[in-house]
C-alpha positions in Angstrom: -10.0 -4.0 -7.2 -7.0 -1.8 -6.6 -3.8 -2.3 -9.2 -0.6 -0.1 -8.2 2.7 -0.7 -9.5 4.5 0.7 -6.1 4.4 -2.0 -3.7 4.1 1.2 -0.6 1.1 2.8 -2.5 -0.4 -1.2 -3.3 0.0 -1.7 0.7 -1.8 1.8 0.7 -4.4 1.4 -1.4 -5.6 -1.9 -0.1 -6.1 -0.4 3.3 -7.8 2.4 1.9 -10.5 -0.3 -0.1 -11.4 -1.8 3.2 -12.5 2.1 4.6 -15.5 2.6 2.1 -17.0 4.2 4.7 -15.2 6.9 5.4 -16.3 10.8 4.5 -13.3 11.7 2.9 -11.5 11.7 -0.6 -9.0 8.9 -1.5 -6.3 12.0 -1.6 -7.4 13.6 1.4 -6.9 9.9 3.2 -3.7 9.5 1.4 -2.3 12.7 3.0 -3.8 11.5 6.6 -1.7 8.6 6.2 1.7 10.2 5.1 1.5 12.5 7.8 1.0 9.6 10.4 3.7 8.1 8.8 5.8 10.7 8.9 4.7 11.9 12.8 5.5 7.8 13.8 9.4 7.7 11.8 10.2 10.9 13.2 11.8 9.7 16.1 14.0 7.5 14.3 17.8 8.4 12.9 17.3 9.2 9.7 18.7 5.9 8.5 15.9 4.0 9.8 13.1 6.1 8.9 12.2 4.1 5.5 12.3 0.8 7.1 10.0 2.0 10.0 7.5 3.8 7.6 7.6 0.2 5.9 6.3 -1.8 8.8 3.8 0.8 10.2 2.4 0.8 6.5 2.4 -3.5 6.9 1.5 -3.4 9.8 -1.8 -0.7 9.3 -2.5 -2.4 5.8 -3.1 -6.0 7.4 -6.2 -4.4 9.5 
């Protein structure tokens, strides 16, 4: 079980308990994520950007 006082690195790290699987290091799949994040907001004004990082983390953490 995963306890994280941020609720963006919680949302995070709950996705990242359900990939046990995977070959790679918790902070290599951290950085993975950021720089989807980041490649999905960029389009946005900045002004939006942290609300739409928000829901594509909600919406990739519910998988």
């Amino acid at each position: 079980m995963y306890i994280a006082d941020d609720p963006t690195l919680a949302l995070i790290t709950r996705f990242v308990g359900e990939a046990q699987n995977l070959d790679l290091s918790d902070a290599q799949f951290l950085l993975e994520q950021i720089a989807a994040i980041e490649q999905y907001v960029a389009p946005f004004p900045a002004e939006e950007r942290q609300g739409r990082a928000l829901e594509w983390i909600e919406t990739h953490a519910r998988r």
